[in-house]
N, C-alpha and C positions, 0 to 999 in steps of 0.2 A: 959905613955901609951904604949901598944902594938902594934906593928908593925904588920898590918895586911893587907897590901897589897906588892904582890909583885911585880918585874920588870915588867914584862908584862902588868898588870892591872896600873900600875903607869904609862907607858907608855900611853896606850890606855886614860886616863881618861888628861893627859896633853893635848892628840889630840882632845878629845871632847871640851874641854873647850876651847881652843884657836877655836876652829872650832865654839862654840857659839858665841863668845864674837866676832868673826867676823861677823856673823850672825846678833849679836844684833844690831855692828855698822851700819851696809849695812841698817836696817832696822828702826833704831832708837826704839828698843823693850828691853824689858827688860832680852833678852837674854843673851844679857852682862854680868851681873850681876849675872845671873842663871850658865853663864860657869866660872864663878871663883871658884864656891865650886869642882867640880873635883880638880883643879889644886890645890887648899889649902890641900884639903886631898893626893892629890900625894904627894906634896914634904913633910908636914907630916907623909906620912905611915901609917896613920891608919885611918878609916872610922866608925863613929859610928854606921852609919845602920847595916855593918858587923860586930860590937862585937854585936849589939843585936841582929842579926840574927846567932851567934857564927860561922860566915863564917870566913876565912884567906883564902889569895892566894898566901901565901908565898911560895913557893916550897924551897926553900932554909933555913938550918937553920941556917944561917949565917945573911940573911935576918932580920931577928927580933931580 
């Protein structure tokens, strides 16, 4: 697969999903659950909404 996210968006989507999955505990919701898929696609690199929206935020082309 292609590497379609870069530093910053891998960044930001680690913060969200740690920020649900706390969320979901405080709450007993299924938030939880909902903030793991950022975090899987961060440390994977690549996001399949973004190859079928043919987005990348890789600035780097080292990145990919």
């Amino acid at each position: 697969m292609t590497k379609n996210i870069g530093k910053v968006d891998k960044a930001a989507r680690i913060v969200v999903g740690v920020i649900l999955i706390v969320l979901g505990m405080m709450t007993n919701s299924l938030l939880g659950l909902i903030g793991i898929i950022p975090i899987v696609t961060a440390f994977l690199g690549t996001c399949p909404l973004y190859t079928l929206l043919n987005m990348n935020t890789c600035n780097d082309k080292f990145e990919s």
